[in-house]
GUKE-886804 format. One record per residue (C-alpha): residue in three letters; z, y, x; residue number from 1. Coordinates in steps of 0.1 Angstrom, whole numbers, plus 5000, padded with zeros to 4 digits. Layout:
BEGIN
<r 'Ala', <Z, Y, X>, NUM>;
...
END
This chain:
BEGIN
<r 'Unk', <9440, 4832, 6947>, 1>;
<r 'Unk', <9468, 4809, 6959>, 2>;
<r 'Unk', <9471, 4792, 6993>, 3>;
<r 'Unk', <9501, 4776, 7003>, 4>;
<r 'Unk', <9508, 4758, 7040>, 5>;
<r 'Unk', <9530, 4731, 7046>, 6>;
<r 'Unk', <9556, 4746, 7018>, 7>;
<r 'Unk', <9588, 4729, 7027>, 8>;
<r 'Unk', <9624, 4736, 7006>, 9>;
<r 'Unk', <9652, 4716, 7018>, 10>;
<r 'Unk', <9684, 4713, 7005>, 11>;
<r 'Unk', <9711, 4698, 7029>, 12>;
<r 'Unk', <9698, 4665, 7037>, 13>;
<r 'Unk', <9675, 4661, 7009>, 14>;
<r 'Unk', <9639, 4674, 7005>, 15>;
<r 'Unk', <9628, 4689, 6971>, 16>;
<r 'Unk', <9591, 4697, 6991>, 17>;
<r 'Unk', <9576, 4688, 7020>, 18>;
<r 'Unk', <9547, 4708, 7039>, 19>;
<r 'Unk', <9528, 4711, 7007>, 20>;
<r 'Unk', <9494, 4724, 7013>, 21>;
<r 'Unk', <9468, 4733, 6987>, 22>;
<r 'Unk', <9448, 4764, 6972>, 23>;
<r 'Unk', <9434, 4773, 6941>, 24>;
<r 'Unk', <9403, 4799, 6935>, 25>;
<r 'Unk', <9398, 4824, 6913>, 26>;
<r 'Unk', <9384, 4816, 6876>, 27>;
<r 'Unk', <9401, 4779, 6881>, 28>;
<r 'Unk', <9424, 4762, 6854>, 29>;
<r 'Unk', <9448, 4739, 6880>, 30>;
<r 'Unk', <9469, 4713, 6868>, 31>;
<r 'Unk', <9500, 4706, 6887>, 32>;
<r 'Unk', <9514, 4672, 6881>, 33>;
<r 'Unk', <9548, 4650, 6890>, 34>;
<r 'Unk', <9575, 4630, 6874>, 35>;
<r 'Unk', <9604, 4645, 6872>, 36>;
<r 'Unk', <9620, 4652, 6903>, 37>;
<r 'Unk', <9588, 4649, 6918>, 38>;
<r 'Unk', <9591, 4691, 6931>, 39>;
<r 'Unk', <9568, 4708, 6906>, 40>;
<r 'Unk', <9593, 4731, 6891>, 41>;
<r 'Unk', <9606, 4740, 6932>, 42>;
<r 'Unk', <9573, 4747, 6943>, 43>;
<r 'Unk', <9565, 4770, 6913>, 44>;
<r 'Unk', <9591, 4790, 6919>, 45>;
<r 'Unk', <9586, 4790, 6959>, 46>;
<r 'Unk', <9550, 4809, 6952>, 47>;
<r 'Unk', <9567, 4834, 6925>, 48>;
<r 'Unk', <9590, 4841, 6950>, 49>;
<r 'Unk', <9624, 4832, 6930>, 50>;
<r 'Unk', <9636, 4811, 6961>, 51>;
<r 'Unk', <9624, 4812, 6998>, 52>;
<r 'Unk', <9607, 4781, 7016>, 53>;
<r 'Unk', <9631, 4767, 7044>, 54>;
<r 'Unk', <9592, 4767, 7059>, 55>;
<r 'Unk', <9559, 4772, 7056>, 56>;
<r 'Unk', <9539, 4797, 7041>, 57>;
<r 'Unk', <9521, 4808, 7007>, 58>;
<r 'Unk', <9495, 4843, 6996>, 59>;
<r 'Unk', <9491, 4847, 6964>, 60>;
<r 'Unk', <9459, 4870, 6958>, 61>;
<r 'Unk', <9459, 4875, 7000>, 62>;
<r 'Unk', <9490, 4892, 7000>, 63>;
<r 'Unk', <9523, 4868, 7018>, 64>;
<r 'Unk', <9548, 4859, 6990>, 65>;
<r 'Unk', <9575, 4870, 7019>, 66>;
<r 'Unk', <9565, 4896, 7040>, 67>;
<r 'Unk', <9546, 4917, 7011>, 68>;
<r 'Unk', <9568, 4904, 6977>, 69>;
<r 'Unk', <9563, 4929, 6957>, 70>;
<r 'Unk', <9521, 4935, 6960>, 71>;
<r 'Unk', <9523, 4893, 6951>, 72>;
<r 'Unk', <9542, 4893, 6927>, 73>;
<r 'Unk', <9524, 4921, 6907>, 74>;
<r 'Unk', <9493, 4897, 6909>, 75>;
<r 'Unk', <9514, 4866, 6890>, 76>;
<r 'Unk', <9525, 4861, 6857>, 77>;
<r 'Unk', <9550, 4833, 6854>, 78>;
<r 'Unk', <9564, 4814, 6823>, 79>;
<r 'Unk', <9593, 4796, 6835>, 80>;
<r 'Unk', <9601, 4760, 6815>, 81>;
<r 'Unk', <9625, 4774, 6794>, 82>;
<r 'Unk', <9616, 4809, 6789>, 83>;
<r 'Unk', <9647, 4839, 6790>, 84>;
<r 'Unk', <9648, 4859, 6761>, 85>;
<r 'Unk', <9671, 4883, 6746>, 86>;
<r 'Unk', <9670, 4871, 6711>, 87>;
<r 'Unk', <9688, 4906, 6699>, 88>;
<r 'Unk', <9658, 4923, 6700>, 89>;
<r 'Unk', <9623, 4926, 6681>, 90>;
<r 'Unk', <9595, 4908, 6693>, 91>;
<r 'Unk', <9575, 4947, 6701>, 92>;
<r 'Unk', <9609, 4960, 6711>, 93>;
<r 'Unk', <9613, 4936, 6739>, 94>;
<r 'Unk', <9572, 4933, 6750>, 95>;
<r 'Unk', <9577, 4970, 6755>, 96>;
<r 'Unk', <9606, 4969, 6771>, 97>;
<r 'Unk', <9595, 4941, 6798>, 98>;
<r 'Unk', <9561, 4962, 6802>, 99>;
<r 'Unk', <9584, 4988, 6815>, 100>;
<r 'Unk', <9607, 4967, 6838>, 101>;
<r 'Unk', <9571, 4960, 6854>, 102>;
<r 'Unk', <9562, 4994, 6859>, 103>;
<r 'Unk', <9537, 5003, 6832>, 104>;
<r 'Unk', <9542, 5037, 6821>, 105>;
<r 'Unk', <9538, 5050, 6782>, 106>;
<r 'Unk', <9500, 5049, 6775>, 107>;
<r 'Unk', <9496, 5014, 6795>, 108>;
<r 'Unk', <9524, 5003, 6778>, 109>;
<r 'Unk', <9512, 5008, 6743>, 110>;
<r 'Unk', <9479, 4993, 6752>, 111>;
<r 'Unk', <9490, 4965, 6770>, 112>;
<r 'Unk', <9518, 4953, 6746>, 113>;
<r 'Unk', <9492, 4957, 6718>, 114>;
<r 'Unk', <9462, 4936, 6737>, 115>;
<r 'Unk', <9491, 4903, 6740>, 116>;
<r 'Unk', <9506, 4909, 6708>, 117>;
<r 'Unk', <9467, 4903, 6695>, 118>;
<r 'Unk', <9460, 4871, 6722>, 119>;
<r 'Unk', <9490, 4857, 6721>, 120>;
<r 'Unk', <9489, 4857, 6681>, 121>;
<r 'Unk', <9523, 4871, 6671>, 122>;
<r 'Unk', <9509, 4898, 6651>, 123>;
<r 'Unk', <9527, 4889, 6625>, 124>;
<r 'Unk', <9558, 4881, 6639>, 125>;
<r 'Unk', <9562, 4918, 6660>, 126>;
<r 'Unk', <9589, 4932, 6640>, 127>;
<r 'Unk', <9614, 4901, 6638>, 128>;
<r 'Unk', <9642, 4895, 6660>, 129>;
<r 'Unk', <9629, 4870, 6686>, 130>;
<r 'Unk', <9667, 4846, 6671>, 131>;
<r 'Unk', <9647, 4841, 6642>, 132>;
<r 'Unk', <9616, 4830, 6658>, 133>;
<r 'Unk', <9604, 4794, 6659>, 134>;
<r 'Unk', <9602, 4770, 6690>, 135>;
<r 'Unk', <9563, 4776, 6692>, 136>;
<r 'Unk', <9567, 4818, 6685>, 137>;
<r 'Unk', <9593, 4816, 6711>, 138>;
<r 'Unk', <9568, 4804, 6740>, 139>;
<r 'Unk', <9545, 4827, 6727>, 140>;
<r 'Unk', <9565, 4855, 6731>, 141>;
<r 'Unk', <9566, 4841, 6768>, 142>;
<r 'Unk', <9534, 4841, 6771>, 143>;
<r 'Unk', <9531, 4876, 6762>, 144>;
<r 'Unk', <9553, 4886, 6783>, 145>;
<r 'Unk', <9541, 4866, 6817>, 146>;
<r 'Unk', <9507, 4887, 6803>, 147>;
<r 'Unk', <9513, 4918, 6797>, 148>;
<r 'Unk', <9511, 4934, 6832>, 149>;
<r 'Unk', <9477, 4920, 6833>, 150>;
<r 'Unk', <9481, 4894, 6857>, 151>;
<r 'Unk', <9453, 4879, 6880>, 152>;
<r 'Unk', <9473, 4848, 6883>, 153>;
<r 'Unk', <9494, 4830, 6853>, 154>;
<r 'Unk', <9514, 4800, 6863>, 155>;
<r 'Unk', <9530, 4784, 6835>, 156>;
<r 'Unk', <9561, 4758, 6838>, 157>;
<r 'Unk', <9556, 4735, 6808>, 158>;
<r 'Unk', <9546, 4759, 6786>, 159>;
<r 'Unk', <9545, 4737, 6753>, 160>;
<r 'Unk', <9580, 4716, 6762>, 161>;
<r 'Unk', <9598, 4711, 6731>, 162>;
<r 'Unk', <9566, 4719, 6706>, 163>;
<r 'Unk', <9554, 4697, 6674>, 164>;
<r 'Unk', <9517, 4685, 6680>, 165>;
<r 'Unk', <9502, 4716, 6661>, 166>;
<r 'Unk', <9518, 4741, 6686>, 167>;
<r 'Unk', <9501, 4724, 6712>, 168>;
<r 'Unk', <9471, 4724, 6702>, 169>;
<r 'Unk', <9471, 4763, 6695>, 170>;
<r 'Unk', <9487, 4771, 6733>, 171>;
<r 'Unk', <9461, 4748, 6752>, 172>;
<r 'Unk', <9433, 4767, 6729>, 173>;
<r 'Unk', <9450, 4798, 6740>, 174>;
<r 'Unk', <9456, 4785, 6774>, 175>;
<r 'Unk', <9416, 4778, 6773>, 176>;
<r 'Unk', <9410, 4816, 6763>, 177>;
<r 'Unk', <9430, 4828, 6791>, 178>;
<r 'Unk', <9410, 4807, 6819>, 179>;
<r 'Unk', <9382, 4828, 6808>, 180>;
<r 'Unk', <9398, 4862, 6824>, 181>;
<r 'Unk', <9424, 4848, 6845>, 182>;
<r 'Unk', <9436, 4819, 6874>, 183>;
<r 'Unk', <9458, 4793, 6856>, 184>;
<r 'Unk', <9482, 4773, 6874>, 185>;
<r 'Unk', <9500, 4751, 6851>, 186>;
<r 'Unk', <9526, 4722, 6852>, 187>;
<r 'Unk', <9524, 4700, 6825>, 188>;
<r 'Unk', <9539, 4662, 6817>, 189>;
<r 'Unk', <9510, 4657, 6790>, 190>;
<r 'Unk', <9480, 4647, 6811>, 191>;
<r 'Unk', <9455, 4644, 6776>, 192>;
<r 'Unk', <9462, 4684, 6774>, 193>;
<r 'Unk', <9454, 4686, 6809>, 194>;
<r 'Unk', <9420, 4668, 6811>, 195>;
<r 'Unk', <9410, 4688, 6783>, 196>;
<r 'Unk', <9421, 4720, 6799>, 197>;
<r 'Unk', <9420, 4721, 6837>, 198>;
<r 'Unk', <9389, 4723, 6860>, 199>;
<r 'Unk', <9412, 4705, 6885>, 200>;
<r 'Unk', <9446, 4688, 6891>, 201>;
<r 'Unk', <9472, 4684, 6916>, 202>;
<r 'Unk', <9500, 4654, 6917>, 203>;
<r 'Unk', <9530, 4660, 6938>, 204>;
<r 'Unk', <9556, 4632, 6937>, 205>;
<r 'Unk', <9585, 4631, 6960>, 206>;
<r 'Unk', <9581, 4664, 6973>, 207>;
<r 'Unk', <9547, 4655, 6987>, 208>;
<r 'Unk', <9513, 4660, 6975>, 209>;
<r 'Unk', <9494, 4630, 6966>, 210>;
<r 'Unk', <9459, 4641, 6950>, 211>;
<r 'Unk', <9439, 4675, 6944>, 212>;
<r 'Unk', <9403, 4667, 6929>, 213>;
<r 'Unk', <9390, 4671, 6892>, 214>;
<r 'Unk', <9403, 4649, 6868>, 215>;
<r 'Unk', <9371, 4632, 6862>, 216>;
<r 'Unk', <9366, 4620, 6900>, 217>;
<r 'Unk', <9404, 4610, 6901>, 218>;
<r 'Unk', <9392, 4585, 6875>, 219>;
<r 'Unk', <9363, 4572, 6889>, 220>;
<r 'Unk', <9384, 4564, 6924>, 221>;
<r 'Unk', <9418, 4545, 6909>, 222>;
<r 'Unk', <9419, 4511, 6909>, 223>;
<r 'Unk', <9429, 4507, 6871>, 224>;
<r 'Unk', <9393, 4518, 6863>, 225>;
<r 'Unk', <9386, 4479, 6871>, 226>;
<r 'Unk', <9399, 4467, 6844>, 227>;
<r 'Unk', <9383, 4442, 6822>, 228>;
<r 'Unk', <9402, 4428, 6785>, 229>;
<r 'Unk', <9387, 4398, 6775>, 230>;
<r 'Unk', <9399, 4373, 6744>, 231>;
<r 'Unk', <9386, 4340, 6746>, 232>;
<r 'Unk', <9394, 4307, 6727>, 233>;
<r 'Unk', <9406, 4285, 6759>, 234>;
<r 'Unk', <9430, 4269, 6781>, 235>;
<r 'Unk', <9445, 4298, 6791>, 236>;
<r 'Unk', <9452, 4280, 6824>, 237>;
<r 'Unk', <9422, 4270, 6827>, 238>;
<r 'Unk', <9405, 4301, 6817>, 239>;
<r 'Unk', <9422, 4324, 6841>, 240>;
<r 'Unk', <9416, 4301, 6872>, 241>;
<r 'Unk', <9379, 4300, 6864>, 242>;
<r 'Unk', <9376, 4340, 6856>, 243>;
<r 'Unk', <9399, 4344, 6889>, 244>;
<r 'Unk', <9370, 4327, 6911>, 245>;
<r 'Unk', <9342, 4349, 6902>, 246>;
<r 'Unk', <9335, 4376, 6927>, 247>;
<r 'Unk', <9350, 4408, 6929>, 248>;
<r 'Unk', <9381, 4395, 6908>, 249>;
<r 'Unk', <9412, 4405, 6923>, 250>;
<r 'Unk', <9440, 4393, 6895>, 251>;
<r 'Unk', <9438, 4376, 6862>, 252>;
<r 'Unk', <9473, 4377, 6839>, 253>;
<r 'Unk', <9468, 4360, 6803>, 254>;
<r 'Unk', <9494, 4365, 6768>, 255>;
<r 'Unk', <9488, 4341, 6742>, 256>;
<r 'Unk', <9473, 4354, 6704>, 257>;
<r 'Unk', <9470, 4340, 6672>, 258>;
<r 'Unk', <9457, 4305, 6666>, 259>;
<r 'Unk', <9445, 4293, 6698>, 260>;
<r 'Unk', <9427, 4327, 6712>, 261>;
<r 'Unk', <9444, 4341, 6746>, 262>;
<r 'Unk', <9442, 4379, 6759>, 263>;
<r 'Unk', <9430, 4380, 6791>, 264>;
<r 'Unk', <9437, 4414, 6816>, 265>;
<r 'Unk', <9414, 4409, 6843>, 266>;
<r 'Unk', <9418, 4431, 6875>, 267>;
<r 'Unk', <9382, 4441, 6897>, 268>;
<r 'Unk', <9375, 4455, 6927>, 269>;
<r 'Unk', <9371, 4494, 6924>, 270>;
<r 'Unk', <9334, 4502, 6913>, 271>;
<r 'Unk', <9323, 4464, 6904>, 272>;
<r 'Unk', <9320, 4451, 6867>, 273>;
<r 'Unk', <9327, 4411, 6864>, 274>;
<r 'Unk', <9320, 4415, 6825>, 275>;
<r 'Unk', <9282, 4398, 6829>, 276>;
<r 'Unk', <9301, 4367, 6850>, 277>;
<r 'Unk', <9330, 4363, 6822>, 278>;
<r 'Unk', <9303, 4363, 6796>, 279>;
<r 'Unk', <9285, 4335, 6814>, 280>;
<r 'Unk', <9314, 4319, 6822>, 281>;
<r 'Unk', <9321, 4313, 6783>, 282>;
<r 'Unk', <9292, 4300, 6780>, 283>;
<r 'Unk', <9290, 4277, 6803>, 284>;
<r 'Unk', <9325, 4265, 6793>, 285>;
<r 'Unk', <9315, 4265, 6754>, 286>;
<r 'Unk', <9341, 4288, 6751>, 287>;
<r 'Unk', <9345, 4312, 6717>, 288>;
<r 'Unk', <9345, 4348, 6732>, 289>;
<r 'Unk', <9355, 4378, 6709>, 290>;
<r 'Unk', <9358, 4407, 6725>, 291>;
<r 'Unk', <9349, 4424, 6763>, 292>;
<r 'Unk', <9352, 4455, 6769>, 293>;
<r 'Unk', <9360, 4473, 6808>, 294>;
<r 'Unk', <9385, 4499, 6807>, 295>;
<r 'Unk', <9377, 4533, 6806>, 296>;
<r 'Unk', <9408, 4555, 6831>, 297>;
<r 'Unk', <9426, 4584, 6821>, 298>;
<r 'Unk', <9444, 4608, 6840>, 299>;
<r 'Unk', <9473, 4588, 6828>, 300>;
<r 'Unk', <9463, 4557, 6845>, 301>;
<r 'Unk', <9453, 4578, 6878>, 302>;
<r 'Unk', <9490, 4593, 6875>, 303>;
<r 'Unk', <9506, 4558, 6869>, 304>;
<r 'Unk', <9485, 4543, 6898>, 305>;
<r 'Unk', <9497, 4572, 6922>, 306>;
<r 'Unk', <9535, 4578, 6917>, 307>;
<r 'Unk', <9548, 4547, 6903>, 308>;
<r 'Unk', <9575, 4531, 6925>, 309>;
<r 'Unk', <9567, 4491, 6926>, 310>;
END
């Protein structure tokens, strides 16, 4: 559905993205992740066609984003981060009126702007003026409109920025529906929503592209899924400097608790557990152990590991 080569966008000296290179199929759910600055929003709006590449290449549904514009951009819906409405107008008045602008004539028009009004659940919001619509109506009304062509492809620019914990719930649930008819590209800065939603994920940071896989075997590869917590009654000195020799044990930092007991984070090689050899450890030391657990990594600690700066 979308494959971009070596997507580049310069501005004067500086780089927003460089020779970006991925695809996504049809039927996926894609998360595409970066801080900010990182060249999400840029590349988004490279594949809608809103600004050109200084190079590379992108198709969108097999037609070339340049050369044939208008047959791809008939194929996308796109939700821009903060969505342009004219707030002077009903909710059904302006669906209508943007089903038009994209070339649907009367009957289609009807139909369509009835099926989103239904899926995007502002049924009972159709006859107020969007002004008087909350945050969370607001991006739905968005949502119908990035729909209501009947899209093969919806990419979605932080769709739920600025909404209370309920709203996000009810847009990843209908972000969920969606995947079931439609390609989903969407950018996102809260990675629980994402591992919940997508089928896969993308990081970009600095205008590059560091990661495309699902976000279970991004877990399983990063180095913070060796990590071991361990609270023992100890030296802490002491304590680390044993735990560091034990095999596979690549760093041991220690913060002191209440009444004599010392947290200890202890760093492992990737796919090696040292929890059976700190257990023993305590015991041959005669030291009181109350708690060891490994931690389990999220797709924030896979995002941490691959963007941060130190």
């Amino acid at each position: 559905m979308i494959e971009a080569h070596q997507l580049t966008k310069r501005y004067a000296r500086h780089d927003a993205v460089r020779d970006v290179t991925f695809s996504v199929q049809r039927g996926e759910i894609v998360g595409f992740l970066g801080p900010n600055g990182a060249g999400k929003t840029t590349t988004l709006r490279m594949l809608t066609g809103y600004l050109p590449p200084t190079t590379g290449s992108a198709r969108i549904a097999g037609f070339d984003i340049f050369r044939q514009s208008i047959e791809a951009r008939k194929k996308i819906g796109y939700m821009p981060e903060n969505v342009p409405l004219y707030e002077d107008m009903r909710v059904l008045e302006y669906l209508k009126f943007r089903a038009q602008l994209k070339g649907l004539d009367g009957s289609n028009t009807r139909r369509r702007v009835g099926d989103v009004i239904d899926t995007c659940g502002l049924v009972s919001v159709r006859r107020k003026m969007i002004k008087t619509l909350s945050k969370g109506y607001r991006q739905r009304v968005g949502l119908a409109d990035a729909l209501v062509h009947d899209p093969e492809l919806l990419i979605l620019d932080e769709p739920t920025n600025g909404l209370d914990p309920n709203q996000i719930r009810q847009i990843r649930e209908l972000i969920r529906h969606l995947g079931e008819s439609h390609t989903v590209l969407i950018s996102t800065h809260i990675l629980h929503e994402v591992e919940m939603t997508c089928n896969r994920v993308i990081i970009i940071d600095n205008g590059k592209i560091k990661a495309t896989d699902t976000p279970a075997n991004l877990t399983r590869q990063m180095r913070a899924a060796g990590r071991i917590q361990v609270e023992i009654h100890a030296d802490p000195a002491v304590a680390a400097a044993a735990i560091h020799r034990l095999d596979h044990v690549k760093k041991v930092t220690h913060e002191p608790l209440d009444d004599g007991w010392t947290h200890f984070t202890v760093w492992v090689d990737s796919g090696s557990d040292a929890r059976e050899s700190i257990a023993r450890l305590a015991t041959q030391f005669g030291w009181p152990l109350r708690s060891l657990f490994r931690h389990v990594a999220t797709l924030e600690d896979v995002f941490v590991e691959l963007t941060r700066k130190d």
